[in-house]
C-alpha positions in Angstrom: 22.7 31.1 4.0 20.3 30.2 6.3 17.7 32.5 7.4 14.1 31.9 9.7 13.8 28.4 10.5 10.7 26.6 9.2 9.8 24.4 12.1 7.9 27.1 13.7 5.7 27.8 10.4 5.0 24.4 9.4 4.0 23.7 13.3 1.4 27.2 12.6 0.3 25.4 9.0 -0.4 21.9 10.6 -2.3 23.7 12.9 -4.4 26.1 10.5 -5.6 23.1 8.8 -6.9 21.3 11.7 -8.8 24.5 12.2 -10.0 24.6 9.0 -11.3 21.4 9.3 -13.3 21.9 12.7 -14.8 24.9 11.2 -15.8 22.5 7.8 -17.4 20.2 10.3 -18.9 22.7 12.1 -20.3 24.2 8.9 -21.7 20.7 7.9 -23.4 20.4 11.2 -25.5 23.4 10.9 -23.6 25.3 14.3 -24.2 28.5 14.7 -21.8 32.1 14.3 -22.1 32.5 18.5 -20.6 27.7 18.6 -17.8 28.5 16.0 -16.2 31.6 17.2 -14.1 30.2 19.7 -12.6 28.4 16.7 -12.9 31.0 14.5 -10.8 33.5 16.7 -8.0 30.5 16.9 -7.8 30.4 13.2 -7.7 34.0 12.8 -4.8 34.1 15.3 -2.7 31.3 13.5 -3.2 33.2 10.2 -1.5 36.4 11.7 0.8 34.1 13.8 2.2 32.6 9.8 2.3 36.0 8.0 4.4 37.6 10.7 6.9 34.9 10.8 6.9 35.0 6.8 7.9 38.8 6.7 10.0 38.4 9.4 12.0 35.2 7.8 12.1 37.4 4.3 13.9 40.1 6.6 16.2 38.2 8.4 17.3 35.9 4.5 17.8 39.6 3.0 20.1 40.1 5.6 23.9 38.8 5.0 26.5 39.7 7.4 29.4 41.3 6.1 32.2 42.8 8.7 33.2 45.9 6.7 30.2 47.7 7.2 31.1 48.4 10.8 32.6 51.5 11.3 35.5 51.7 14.0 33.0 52.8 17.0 30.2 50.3 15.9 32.9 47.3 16.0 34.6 47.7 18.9 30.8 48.4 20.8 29.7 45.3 19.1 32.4 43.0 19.3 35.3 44.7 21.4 38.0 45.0 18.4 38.5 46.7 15.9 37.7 45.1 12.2 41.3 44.7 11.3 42.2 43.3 14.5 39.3 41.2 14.4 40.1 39.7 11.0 43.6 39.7 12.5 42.1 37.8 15.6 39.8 35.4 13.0 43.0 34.0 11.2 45.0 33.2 13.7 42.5 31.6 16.3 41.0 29.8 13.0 37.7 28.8 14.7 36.2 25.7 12.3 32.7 25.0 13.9 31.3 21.8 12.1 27.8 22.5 12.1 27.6 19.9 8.6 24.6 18.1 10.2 22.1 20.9 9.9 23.5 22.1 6.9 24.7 25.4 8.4 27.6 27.7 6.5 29.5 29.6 9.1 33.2 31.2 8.4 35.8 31.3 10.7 35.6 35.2 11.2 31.2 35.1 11.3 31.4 32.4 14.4 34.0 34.9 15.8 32.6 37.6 15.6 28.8 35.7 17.0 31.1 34.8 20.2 32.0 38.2 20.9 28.4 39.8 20.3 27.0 37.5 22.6 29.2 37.6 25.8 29.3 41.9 24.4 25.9 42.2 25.9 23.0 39.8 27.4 21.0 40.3 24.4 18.5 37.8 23.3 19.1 35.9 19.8 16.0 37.0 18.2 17.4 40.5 18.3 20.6 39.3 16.5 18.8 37.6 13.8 19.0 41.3 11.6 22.2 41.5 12.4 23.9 37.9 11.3 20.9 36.9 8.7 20.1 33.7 10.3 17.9 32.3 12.9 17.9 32.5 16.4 18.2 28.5 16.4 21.4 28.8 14.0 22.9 31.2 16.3 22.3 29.5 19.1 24.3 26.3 17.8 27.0 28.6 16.5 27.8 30.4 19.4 27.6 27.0 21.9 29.8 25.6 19.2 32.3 28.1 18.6 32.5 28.4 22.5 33.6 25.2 22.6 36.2 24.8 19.5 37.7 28.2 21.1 37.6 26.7 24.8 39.3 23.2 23.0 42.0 25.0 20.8 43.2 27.3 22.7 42.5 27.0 26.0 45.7 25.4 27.2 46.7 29.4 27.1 44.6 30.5 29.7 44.6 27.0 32.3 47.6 26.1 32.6 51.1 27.4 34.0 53.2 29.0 31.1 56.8 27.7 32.1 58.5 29.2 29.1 56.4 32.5 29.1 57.4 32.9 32.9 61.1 32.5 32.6 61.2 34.7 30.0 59.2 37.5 31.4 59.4 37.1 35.3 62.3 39.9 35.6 59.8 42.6 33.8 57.3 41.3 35.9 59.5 41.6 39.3 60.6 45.0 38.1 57.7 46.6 37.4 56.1 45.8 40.9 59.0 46.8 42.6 58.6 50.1 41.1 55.4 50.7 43.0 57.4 50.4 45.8 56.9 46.8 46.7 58.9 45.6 49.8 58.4 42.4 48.0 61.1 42.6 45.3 60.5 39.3 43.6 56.9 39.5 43.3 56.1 38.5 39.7 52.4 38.2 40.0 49.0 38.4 42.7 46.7 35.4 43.0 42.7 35.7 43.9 39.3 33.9 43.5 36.6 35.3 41.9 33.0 34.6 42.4 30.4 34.1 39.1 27.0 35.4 40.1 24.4 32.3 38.2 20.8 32.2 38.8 19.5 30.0 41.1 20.3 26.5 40.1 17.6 23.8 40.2 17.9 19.6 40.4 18.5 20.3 44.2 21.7 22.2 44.0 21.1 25.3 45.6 23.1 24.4 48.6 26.3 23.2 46.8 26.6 26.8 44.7 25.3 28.8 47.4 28.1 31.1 48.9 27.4 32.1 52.4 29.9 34.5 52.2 28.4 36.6 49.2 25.3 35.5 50.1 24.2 34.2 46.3 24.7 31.1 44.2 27.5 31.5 42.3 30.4 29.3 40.6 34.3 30.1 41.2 37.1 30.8 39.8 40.9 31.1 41.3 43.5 33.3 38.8 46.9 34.4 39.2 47.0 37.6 37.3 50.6 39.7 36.5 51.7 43.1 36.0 50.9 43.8 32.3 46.9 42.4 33.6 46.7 39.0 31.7 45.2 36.3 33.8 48.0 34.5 33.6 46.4 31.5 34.5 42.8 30.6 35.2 41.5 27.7 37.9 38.0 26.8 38.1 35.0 26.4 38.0 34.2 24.9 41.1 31.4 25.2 43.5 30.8 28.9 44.8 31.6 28.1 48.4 34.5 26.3 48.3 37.6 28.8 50.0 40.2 29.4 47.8 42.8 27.3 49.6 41.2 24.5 49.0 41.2 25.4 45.4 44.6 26.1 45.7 45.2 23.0 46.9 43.3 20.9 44.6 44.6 23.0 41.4 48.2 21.1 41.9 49.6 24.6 41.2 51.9 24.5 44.1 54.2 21.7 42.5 54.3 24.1 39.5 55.4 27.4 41.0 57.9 25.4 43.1 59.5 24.1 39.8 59.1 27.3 37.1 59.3 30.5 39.6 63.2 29.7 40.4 64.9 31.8 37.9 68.8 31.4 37.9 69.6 31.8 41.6 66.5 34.0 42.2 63.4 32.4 44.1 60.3 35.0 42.7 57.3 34.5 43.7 53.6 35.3 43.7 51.4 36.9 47.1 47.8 36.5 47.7 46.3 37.4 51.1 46.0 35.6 54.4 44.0 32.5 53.6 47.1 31.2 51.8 50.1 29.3 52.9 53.5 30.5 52.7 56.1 29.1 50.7 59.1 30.6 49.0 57.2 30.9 45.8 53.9 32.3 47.6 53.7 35.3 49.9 51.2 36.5 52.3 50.7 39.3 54.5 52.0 38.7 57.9 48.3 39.7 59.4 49.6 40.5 62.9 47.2 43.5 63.4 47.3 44.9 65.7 49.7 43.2 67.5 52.4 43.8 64.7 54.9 46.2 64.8 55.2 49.1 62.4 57.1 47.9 59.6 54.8 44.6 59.2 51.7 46.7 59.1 53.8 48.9 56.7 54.6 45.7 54.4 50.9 44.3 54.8 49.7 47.9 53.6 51.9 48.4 50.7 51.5 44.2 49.4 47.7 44.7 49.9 46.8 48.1 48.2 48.5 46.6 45.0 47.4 43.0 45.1 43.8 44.8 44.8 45.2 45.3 41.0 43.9 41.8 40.5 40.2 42.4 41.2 40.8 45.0 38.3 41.4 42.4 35.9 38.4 40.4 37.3 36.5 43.5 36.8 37.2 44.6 33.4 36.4 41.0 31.8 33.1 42.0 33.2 32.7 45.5 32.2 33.6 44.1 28.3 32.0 41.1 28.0 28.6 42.2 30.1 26.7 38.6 29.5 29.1 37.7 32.1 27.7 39.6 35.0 23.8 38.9 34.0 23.6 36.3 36.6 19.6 35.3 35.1 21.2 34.0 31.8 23.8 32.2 33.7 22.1 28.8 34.3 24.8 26.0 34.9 22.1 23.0 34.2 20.5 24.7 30.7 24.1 26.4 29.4 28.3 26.1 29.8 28.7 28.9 32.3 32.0 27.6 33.3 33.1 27.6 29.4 31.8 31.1 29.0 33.6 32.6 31.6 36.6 30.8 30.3 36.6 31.8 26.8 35.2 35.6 28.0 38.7 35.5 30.2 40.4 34.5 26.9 39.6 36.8 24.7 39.5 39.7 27.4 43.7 38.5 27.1 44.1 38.9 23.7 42.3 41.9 23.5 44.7 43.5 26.5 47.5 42.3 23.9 45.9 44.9 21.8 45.0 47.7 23.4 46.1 47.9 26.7 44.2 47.6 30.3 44.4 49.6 33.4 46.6 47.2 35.2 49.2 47.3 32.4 48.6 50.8 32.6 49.4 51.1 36.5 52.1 49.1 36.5 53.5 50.4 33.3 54.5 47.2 31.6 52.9 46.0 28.4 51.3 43.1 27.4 53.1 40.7 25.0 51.8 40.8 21.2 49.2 38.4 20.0 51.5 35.9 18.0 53.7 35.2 21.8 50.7 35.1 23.5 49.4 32.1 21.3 52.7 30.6 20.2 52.8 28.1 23.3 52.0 24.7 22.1 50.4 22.1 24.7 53.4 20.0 25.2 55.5 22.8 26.0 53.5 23.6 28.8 52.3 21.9 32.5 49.5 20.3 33.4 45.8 21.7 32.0 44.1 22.7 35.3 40.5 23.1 34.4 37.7 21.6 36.0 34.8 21.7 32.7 31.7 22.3 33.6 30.6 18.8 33.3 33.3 17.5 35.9 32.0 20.6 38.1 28.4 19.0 37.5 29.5 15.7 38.3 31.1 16.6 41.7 28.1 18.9 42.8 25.8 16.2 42.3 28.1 14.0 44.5 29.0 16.8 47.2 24.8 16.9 46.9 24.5 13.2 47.5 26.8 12.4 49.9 24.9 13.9 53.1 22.4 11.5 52.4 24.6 8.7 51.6 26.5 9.8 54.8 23.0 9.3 56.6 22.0 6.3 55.1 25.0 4.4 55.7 24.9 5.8 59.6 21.7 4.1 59.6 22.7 1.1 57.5 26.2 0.2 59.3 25.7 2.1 62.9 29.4 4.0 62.5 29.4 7.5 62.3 31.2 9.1 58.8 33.9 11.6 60.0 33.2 15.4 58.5 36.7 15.5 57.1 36.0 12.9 54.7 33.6 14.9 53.1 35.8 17.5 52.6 38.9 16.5 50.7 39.4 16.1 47.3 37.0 15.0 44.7 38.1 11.7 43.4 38.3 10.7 47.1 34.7 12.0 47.6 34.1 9.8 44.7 35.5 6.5 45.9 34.3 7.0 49.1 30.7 7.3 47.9 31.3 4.4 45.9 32.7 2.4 48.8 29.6 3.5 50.7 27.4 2.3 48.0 29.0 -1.1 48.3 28.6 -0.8 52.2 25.2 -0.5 51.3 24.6 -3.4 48.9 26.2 -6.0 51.3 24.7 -5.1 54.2 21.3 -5.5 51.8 22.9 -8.7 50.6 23.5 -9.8 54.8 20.1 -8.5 56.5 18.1 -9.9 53.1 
């Protein structure tokens, strides 16, 4: 068990005894009361500075966290489950954080249940010290950690397109849609971005995650949610004003509906709303208003008031895992915002295959149990599309840059850069910054 860290004390000691040994050579000086209060007073301070830290690490080491102690209501306030559903949860995610290095003892169902407390509420860690009997450092590792062993087990369940899961659920899915009266009969599911409120990011990228739309800096995310409101599959993050076709586009989830959504002789399909193409596996509205006649403004009103059951899903991940939506802890160049969101979208799907949500409650049409929900194995299912935080770092940085490559290589070279290159993918934004860096170099090499 691990409980205050000493860093911080010894730091306070080293620096009492330099004080004490100003105030001995001030002493064998002959100075004065009024010349040595100054460091006097700092002394003083440092000595109260070490015996609060010293009660407060004898409080947090008397401290060790034990799950059963919760009662029913202070569980599922703390941590969103139930304690038998979170030991439940604990042995079959099986979370082993490796934190051998600093000599830290953390069991699967402890780095759980520091996950969930943390996305729970935007609480600081020095208030959970009491709680988990360790230090705020410690609990700081754990949680970045456990964030990422959850993120790199299991989350293959939540970015990429379940083939198996679909085939065998898309008629429920269709069914329970078209009892809401869906002129869509097929629909098995409603697609949507989300935006991620962060704080305002520094290293010169407020332009990049600045959404003129929402009018804030945010990161994004693209999900296809279905009836019994799991996010079936979640796309992101990218950079807060990128549209969502484009992150449709660059997902590569088109080839996969196209293979997976035709279901012995029956084409379902999915509908977002009108910045989206339309294929046989993706619907839109037909958004002739109000030039449309009455049975297509009919169909656009009865498709559009149920897609909206997607922002509920969007909504609730929020409402339980409130960290989430505290846009000044969200900090994409000090913390793993994209993984947060991720993992807080993970859970919030095993928790719906506890106890429910409102979309499964709408649409009448329950949630799979926990053991189907993470049966799937990674080679039974397509192609992971998650952009990690890092990559989305990586192509910010270049999106950043290439303006004033663009510019440089205008001034360089004398052509003019076409916008759509600067547009398109981002492994050809890549090369072509590359190839513009090479420009670069041999018209240096030619001129020099």
């Amino acid at each position: 068990m691990v409980s205050q860290s000493e860093v911080t004390i010894s730091a306070l000691r080293r620096r009492r005894s330099h004080l004490r040994r100003v105030i001995r050579a001030q002493i064998a000086l002959d100075h004065g009361i009024d010349e040595m209060r100054p460091v006097l007073v700092r002394y003083l301070r440092v000595g109260g500075y070490i015996r609060r830290s010293l009660q407060r690490s004898e409080r947090v080491s008397a401290v060790a966290f034990n799950l059963n102690v919760f009662s029913h209501q202070e569980a599922l306030i703390n941590f969103r489950f139930f304690v038998p559903d979170l030991g439940r949860l604990s042995s079959l995610l099986e979370l082993q954080v490796d934190v051998s290095r600093r000599r830290y003892n953390v069991s699967p169902i402890e780095c759980l249940a520091i996950v969930l407390r943390r996305l729970a509420s935007p609480c600081r860690w020095t208030d959970l010290e009491l709680l988990f009997g360790r230090s705020a450092s410690s609990l700081s590792e754990r949680f970045c950690r456990g964030v990422d062993e959850l993120i790199g087990r299991w989350g293959h369940l939540i970015t990429t397109w379940r083939a198996a899961l679909t085939v065998e659920r898309a008629a429920a899915y269709a069914t329970a849609i078209a009892g809401k009266d869906a002129p869509l009969q097929t629909c098995v599911g409603f697609i949507d971005g989300t935006l991620i409120r962060i704080a305002r990011p520094g290293l010169g990228l407020q332009h990049v995650c600045y959404s003129g739309h929402k009018r804030c800096h945010a990161i994004k995310f693209q999900s296809i949610c279905t009836p019994d409101g799991l996010l079936f599959q979640l796309l992101g993050p990218v950079e807060g004003r990128r549209p969502d076709m484009l992150l449709y586009h660059e997902s590569g989830i088109d080839a996969q509906l196209e293979a997976t959504l035709l279901i012995d002789e029956t084409q379902f399909c999915i509908y977002g709303h009108s910045p989206y193409i339309i294929r046989a596996w993706i619907q839109r509205g037909y958004g002739a208003w109000p030039d449309g006649d009455a049975e297509e403004q009919a169909h656009d009103g009865a498709m559009n008031s149920l897609r909206e059951a997607v922002e509920w899903g969007f909504r609730e991940v929020k409402q339980q895992f409130t960290s989430l939506d505290f846009k000044r802890k969200l900090k994409i160049c000090e913390t793993s915002v994209g993984a947060q969101y991720l993992s807080g979208a993970l859970l919030w799907n095993m928790r719906s295959c506890f106890y429910g949500n409102q979309m499964s409650t709408y649409f009448d049409c329950a949630a799979p149990s926990i053991e189907i929900t993470c049966s799937a194995n990674k080679t039974d299912m397509g192609t992971a599309l998650l952009f990690y935080l890092p990559q989305a770092r990586v192509r910010e940085m270049i999106n950043r840059q290439s303006y004033r490559i663009r510019a440089t290589s205008e001034k360089l070279s004398g052509e003019q850069v076409p916008n759509s290159l600067f547009f398109s993918s981002m492994q050809s934004r890549m090369t072509y910054c590359l190839f513009l860096t090479e420009k670069q170099r041999k018209s240096k090499q030619l001129t020099g």
